[in-house]
KOLLUM-473732 format. One line per field, with one value per atom (N, C-alpha, C, O): residue number from 1; x negated, y negated, z. Coordinates in steps of 0.02 Angstrom, whole numbers. Layout:
k: c(NUM|...) .
xx: c(X|...) .
yy: c(Y|...) .
zz: c(Z|...) .
END
This chain:
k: c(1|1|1|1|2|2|2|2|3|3|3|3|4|4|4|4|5|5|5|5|6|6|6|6|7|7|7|7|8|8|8|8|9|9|9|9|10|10|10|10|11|11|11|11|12|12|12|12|13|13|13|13|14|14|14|14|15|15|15|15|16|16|16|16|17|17|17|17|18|18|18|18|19|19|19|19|20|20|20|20|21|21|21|21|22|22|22|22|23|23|23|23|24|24|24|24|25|25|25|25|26|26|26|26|27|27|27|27|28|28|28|28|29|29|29|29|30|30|30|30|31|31|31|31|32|32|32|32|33|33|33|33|34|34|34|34|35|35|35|35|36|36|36|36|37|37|37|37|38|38|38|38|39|39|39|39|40|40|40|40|41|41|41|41|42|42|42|42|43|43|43|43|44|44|44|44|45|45|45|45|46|46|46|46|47|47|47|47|48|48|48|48|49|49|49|49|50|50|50|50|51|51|51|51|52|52|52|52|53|53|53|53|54|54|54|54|55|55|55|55|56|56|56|56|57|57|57|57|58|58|58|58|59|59|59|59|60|60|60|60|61|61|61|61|62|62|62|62|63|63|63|63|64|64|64|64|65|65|65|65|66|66|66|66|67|67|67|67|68|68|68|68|69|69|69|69|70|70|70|70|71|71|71|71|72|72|72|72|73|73|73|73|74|74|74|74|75|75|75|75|76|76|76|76|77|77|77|77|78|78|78|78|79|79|79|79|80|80|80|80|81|81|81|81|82|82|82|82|83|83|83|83|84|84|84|84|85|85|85|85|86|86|86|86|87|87|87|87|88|88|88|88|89|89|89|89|90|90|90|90|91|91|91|91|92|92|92|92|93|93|93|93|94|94|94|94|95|95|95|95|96|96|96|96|97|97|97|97|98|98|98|98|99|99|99|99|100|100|100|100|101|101|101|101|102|102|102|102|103|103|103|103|104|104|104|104|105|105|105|105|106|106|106|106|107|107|107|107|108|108|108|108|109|109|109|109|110|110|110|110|111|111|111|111|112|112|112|112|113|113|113|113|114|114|114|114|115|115|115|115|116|116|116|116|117|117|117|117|118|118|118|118|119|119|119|119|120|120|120|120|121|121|121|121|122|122|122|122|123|123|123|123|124|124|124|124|125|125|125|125|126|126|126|126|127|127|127|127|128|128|128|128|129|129|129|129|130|130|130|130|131|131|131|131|132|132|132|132|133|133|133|133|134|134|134|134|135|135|135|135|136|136|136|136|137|137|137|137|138|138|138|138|139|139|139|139|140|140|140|140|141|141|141|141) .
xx: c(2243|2188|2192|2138|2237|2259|2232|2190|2260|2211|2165|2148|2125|2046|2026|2000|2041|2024|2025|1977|2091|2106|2061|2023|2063|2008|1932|1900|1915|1853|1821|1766|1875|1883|1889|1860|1924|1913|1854|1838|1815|1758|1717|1691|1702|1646|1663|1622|1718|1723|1710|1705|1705|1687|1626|1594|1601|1527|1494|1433|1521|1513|1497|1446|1568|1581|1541|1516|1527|1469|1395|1362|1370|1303|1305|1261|1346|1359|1359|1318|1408|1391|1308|1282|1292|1203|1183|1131|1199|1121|1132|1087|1209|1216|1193|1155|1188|1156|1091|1062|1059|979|969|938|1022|984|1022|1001|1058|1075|1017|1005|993|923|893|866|854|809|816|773|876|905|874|822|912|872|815|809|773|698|661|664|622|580|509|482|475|393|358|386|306|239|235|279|176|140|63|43|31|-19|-14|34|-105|-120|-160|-209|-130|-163|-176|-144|-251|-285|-290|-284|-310|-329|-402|-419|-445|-503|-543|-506|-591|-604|-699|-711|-746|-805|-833|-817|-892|-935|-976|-998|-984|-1052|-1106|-1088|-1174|-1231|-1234|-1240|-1230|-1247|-1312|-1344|-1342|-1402|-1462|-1509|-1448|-1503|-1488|-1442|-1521|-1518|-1486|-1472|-1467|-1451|-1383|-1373|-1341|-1278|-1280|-1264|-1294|-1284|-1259|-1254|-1241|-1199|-1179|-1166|-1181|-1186|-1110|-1099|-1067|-994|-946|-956|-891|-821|-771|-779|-713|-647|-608|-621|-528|-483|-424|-401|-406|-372|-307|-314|-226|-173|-159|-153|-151|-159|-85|-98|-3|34|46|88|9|1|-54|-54|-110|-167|-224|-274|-215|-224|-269|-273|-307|-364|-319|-287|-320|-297|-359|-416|-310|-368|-359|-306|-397|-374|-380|-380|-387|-395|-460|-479|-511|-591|-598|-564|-641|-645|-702|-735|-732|-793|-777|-721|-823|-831|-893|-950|-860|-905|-992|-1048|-978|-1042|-1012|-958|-1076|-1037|-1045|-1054|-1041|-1018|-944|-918|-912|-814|-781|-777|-765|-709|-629|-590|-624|-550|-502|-501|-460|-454|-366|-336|-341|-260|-268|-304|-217|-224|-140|-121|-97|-56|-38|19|-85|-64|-60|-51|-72|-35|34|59|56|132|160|182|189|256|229|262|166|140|164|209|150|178|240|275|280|353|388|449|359|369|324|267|389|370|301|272|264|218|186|213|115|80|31|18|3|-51|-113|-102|-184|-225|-292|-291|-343|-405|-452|-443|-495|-570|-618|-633|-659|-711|-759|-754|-817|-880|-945|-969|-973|-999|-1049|-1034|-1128|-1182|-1223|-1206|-1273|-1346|-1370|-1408|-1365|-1375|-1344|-1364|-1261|-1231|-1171|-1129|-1170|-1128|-1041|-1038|-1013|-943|-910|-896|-891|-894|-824|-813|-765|-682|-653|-680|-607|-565|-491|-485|-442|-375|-334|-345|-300|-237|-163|-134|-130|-68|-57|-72|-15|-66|42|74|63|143|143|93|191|220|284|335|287|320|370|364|404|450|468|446|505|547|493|508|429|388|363|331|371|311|251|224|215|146|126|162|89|30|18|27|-3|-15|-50|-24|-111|-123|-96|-115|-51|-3|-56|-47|-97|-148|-206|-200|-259|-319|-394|-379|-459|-489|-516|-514|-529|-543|-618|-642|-658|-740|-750|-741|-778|-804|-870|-899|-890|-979|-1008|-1001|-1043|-1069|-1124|-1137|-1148|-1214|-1159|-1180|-1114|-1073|-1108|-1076) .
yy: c(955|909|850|826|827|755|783|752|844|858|887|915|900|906|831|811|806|726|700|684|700|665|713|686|757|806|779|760|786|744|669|654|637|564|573|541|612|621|656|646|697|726|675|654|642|579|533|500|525|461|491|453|543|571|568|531|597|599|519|518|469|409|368|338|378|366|401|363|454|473|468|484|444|417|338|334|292|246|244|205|287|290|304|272|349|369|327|312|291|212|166|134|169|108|127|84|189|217|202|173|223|210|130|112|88|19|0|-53|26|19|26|-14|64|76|49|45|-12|-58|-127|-170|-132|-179|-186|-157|-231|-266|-300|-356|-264|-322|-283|-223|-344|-327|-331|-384|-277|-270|-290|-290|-306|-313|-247|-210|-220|-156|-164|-112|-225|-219|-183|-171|-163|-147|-181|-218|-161|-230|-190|-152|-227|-212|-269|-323|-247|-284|-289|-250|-333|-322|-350|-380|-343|-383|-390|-362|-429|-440|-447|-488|-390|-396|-442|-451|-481|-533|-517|-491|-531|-518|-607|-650|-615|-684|-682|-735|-619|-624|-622|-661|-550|-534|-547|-584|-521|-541|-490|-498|-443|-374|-350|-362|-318|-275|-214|-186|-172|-111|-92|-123|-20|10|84|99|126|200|239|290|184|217|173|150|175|123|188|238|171|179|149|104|175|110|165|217|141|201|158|101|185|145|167|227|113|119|167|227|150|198|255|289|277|351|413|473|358|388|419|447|414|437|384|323|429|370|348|392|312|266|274|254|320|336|277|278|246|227|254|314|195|240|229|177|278|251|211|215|176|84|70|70|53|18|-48|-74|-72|-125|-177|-166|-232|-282|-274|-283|-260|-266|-203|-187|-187|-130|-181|-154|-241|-277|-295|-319|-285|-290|-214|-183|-194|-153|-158|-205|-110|-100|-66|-5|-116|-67|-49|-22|-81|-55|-68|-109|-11|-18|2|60|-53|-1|78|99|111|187|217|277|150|181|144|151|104|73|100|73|185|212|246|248|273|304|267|296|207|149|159|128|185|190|133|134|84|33|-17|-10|-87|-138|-168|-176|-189|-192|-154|-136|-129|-71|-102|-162|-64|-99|-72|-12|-86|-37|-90|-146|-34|-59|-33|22|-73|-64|-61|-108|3|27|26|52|-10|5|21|-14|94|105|66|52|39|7|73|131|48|111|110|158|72|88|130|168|145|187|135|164|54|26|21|6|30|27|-40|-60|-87|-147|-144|-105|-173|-160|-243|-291|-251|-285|-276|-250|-298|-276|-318|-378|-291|-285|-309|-284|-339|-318|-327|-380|-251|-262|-243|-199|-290|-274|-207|-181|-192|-123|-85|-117|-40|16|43|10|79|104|50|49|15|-40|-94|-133|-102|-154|-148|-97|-185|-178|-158|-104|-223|-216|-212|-240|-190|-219|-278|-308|-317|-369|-389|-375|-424|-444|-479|-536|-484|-518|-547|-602|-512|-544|-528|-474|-544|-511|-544|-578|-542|-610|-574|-517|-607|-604|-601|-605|-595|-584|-568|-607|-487|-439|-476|-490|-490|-497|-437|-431|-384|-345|-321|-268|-402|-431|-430|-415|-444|-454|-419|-426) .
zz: c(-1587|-1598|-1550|-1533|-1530|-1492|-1422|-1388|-1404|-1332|-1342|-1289|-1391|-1395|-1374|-1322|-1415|-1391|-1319|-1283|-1307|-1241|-1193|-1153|-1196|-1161|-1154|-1105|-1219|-1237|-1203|-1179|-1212|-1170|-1081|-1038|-1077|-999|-977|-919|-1014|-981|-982|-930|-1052|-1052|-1014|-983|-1010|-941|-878|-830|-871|-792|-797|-760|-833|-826|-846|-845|-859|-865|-809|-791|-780|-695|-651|-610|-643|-600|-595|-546|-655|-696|-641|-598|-645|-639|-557|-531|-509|-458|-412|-366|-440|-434|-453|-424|-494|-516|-452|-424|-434|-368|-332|-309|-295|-222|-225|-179|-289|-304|-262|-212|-319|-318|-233|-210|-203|-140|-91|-46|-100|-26|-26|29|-93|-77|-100|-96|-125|-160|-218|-236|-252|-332|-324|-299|-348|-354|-416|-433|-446|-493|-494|-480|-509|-488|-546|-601|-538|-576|-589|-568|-630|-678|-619|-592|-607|-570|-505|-468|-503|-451|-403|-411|-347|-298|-226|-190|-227|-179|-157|-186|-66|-23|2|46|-21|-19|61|100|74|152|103|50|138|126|192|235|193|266|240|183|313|314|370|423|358|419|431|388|499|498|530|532|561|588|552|554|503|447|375|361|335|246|227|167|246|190|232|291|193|210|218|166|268|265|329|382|308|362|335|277|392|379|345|311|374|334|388|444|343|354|349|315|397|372|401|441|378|391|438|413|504|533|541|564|520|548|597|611|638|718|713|718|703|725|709|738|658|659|663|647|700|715|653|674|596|534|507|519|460|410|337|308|323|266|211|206|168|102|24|-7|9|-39|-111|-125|-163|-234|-233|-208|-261|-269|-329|-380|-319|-367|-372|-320|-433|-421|-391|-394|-365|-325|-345|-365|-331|-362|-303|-325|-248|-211|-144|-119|-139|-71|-2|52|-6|49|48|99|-4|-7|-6|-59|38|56|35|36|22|-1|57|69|91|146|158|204|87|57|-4|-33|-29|-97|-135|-132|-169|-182|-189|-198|-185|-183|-127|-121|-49|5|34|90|-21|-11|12|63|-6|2|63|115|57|140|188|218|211|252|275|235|321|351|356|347|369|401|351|329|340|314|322|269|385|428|467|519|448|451|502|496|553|590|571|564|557|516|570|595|568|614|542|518|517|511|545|582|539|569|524|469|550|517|557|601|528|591|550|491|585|574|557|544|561|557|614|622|666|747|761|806|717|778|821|856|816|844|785|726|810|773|769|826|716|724|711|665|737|717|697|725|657|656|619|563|654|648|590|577|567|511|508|556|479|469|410|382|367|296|292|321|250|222|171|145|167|118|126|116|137|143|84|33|82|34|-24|-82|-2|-54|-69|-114|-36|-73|-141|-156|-177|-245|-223|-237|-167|-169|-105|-63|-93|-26|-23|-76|32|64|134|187|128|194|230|214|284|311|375|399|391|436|455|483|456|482|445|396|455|432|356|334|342|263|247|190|311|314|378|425|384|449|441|389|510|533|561|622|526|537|607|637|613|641|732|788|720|780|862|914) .
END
């Protein structure tokens, strides 16, 4: 009975100790940090400074270093003049802390109106972030 026990005690402590090693490696790759439950988008708002109305035939959002369109989550939106052009659910897509991302909006002429990004994330971020880029496209441009 005494080495049923001591038996007993050494398996649960192994498997104790190795539980314990795997939680450190985890919290090793991105260090300790604690997230919010929210979701957070990065919103942008087109403006016409020439005419009265907002329109335009279709937008997307391309990150410049991997040549690729940036999909987000679909959202209602308060007005289809605010774009969503990150959205936490492309955090972990992001390789890199600092993502470079171009908005395109084509017009109804046919002219493509762009302005550029630097939207934070990648792996170990909680959230998305606009780190730079203007906070109102002029369509009319």
């Amino acid at each position: 009975m005494k080495n049923f026990k001591a038996l007993l005690f050494i398996i649960i402590s192994a498997i104790s100790i190795s539980s314990c090693v795997s939680q450190e490696e985890t919290k090793t790759k991105c260090g300790s940090i604690m997230c919010t439950d929210e979701f957070i988008m990065v919103p942008i708002r087109l403006i016409a400074t020439k005419s009265s109305t907002i329109s335009f035939k279709s937008y997307k959002v391309i990150n410049l270093a991997a040549g690729k369109q940036v999909r987000t989550k679909d959202v209602v939106r308060d007005s289809p003049a605010t774009l969503i052009i990150a959205d936490d659910s492309n955090r972990k897509d992001f390789p890199e802390s600092v993502q470079n991302l171009q908005l395109q909006v084509t017009r109804n002429d046919g002219r493509v109106v762009t302005a550029n990004y630097k939207i934070g994330g990648g792996k170990c971020a909680c959230h998305v972030s606009k780190l730079s880029g203007p906070d109102q496209v002029d369509i009319d441009q």
